[in-house]
C-alpha positions as CSV (number, residue, x, y, z in Angstrom):
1,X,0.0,0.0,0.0
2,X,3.0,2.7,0.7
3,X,4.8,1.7,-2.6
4,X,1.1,2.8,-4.4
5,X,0.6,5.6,-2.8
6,X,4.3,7.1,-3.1
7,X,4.0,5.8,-6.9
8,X,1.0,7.9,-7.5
9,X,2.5,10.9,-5.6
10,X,5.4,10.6,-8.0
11,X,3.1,11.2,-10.9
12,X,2.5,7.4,-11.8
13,X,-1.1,5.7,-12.5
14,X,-1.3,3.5,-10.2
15,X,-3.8,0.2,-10.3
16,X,-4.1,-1.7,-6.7
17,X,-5.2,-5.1,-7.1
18,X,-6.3,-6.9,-4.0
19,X,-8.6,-9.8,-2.7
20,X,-9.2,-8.3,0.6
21,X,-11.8,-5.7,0.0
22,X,-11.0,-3.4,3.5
23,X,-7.9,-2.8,1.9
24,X,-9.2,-2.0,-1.0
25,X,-11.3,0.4,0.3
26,X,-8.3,1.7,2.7
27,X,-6.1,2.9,-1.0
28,X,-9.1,3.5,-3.4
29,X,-9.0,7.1,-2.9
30,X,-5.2,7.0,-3.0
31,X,-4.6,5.5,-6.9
32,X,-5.7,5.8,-10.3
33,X,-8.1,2.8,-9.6
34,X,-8.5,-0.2,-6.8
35,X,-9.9,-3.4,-8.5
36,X,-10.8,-6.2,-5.5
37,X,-10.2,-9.4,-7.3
38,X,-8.0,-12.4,-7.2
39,X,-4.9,-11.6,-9.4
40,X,-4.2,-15.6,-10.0
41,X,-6.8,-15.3,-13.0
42,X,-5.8,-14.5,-16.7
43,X,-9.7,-13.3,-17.0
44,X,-9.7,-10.8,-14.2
45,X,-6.3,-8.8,-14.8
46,X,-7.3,-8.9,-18.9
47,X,-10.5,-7.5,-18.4
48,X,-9.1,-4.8,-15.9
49,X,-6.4,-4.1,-18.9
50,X,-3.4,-5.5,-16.7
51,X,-1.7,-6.4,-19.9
52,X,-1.2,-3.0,-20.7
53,X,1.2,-1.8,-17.6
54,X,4.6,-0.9,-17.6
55,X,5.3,-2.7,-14.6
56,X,3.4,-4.7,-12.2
57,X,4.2,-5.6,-8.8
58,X,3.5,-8.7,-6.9
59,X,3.7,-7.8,-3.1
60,X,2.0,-11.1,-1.7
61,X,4.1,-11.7,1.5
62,X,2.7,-15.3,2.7
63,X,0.9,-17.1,0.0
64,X,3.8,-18.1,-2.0
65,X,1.9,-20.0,-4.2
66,X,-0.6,-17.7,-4.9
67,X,2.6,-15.1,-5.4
68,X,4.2,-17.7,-7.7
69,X,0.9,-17.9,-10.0
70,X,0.7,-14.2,-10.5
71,X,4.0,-14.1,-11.5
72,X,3.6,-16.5,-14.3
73,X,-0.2,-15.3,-14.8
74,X,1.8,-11.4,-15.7
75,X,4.4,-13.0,-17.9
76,X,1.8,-14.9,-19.5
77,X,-0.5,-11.9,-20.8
78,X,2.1,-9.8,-21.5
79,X,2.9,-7.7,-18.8
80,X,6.9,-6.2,-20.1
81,X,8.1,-5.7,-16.1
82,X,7.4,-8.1,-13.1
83,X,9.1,-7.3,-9.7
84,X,7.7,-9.5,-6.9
85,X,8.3,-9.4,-3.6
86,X,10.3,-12.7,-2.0
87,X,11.0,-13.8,1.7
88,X,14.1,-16.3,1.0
89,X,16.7,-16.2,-1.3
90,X,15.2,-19.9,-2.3
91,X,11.9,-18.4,-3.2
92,X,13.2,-15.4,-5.1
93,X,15.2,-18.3,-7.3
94,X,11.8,-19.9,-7.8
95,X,10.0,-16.8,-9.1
96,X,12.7,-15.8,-11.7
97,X,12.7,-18.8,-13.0
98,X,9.0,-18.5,-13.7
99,X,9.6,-15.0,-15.1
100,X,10.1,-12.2,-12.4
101,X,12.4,-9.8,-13.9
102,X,13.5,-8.2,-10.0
103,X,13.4,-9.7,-7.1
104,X,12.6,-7.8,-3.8
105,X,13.7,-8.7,-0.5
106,X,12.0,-6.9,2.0
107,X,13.0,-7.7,5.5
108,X,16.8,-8.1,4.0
109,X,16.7,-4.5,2.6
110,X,14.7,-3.3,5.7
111,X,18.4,-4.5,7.7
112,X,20.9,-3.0,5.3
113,X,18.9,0.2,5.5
114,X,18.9,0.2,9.3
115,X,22.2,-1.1,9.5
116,X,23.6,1.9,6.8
117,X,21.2,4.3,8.9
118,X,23.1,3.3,12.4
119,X,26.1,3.3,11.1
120,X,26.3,6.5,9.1
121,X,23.7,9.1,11.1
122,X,24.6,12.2,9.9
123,X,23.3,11.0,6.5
124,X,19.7,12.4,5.8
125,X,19.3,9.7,3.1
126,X,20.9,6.8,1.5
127,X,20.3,5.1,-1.9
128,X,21.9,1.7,-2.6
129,X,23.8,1.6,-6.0
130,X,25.2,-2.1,-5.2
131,X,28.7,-3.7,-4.1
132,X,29.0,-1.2,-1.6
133,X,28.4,1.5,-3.0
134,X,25.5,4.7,-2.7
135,X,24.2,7.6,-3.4
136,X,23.7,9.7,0.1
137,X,22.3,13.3,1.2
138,X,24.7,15.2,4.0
139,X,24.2,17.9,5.5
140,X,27.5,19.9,5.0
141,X,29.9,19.5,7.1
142,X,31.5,22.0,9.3
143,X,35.1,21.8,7.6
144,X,33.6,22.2,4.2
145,X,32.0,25.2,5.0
146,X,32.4,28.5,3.0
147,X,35.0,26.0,0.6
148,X,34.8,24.7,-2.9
149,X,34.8,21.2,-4.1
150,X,38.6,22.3,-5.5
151,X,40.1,23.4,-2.6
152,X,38.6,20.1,-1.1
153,X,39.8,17.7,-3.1
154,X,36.5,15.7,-2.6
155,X,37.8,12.8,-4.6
156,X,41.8,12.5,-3.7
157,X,41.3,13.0,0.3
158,X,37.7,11.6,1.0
159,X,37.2,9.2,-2.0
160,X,33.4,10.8,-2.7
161,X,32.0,12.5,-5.7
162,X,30.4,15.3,-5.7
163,X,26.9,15.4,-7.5
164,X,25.0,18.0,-6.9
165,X,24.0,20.7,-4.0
166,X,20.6,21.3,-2.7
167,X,20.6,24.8,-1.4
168,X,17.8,26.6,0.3
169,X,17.3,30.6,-0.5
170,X,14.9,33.2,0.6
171,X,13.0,34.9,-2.2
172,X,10.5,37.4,-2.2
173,X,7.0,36.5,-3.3
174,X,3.6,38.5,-3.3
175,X,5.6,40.9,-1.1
176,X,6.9,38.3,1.9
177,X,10.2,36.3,1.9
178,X,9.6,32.6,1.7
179,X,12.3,29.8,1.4
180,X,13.0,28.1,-2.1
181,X,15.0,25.0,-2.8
182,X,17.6,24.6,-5.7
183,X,19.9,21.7,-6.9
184,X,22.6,23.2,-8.6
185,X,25.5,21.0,-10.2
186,X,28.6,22.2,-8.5
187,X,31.8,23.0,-10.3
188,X,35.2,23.5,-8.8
189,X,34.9,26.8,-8.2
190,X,31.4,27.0,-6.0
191,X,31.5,27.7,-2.9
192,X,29.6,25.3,-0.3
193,X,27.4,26.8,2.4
194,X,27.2,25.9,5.8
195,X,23.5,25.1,5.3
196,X,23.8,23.4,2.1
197,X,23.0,19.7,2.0
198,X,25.2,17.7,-0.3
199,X,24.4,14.6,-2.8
200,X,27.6,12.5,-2.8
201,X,28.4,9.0,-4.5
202,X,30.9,6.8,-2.6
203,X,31.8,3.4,-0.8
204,X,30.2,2.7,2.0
205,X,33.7,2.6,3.6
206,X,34.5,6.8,2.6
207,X,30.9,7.8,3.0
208,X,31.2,6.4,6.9
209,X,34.9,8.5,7.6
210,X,33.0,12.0,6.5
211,X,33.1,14.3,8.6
212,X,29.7,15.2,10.8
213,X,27.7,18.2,9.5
């Protein structure tokens, strides 16, 4: 249900699918449309014009089989995309093998997210790029202040990359000051602000040894 409704917030057309009708009702006003039916049956998703999706998710946690169905049911119509959700490693073998194109783990990306969020607090948010690597958000810290990226040396002393800077400036609208967010691209030469928050891609390792903001 939270994967719907940030999909939709992101601008996506969402269709939730569900047997349970409460939940149904819980997202309907939340998503392009909310269809209670039993997503096992080639009939149903045709008529509801599941074929024609981009991607479809299967999020069913703990009927593998009927999980395992809808999987093939997607493939089967047509469906181009098929991530579904899996609670082994054993089971996620299973359902690519029957056609998933992505495999999500849940509870094991749940830990890595904790265990990168305990690990590394001063980071406001991390993305996983894979083999140890992500994309973060930092709030600046005190040693970079009022410096550029050049007199840093980002790259040779802290091993990080510098992607962008999310800055926040007060303009003047309607006649009152209000606060405005840009994402610049930094060069060498712009200088970082104590209350900027920086975008950085790194190792694990080098994002952990930066400095607190």
């Amino acid at each position: 249900m939270k994967l719907a409704q940030a999909l939709t917030q992101a601008g996506a057309e969402v269709i939730a699918v569900d047997v349970k009708r409460d939940l149904i009702d819980d997202i309907r006003d939340d998503v392009a449309l909310a269809v209670r039916m039993d997503a096992t049956e080639r009939d149903a998703l045709l008529a509801q014009g599941i074929d024609k999706v981009d991607v479809a998710i299967v999020g069913i946690g703990t009927d593998f089989e009927a999980n395992a169905l809808t999987v093939a049911t997607l493939k089967t119509i047509g469906v181009p995309r098929v991530i579904a959700r899996a609670g082994s490693e054993r089971r996620g073998r299973i359902l690519r093998q029957i056609g998933a194109d992505a495999i999500v783990f849940p509870e094991r990306e749940s830990a890595m997210r904790w265990s990168n969020r305990l690990m590394l607090p001063h980071l406001r948010e991390y993305i996983e790029l894979g083999e140890g690597h992500a994309l973060v958000q930092v709030r600046a810290p005190h040693e970079f202040a009022n410096k550029t990226p050049g007199q840093l040396a980002l790259r040779q002393k802290h091993q990080v990359n510098l992607v962008a800077i999310r800055r926040t400036v007060t303009v003047e609208q309607d006649g009152k000051e209000a606060e405005s967010e840009i994402v610049s691209v930094p060069t060498a030469e712009t200088k970082i602000l104590p209350s900027d928050v920086l975008i950085l891609i790194g190792s694990d390792d080098a994002l952990a040894k930066l400095p607190a903001g």
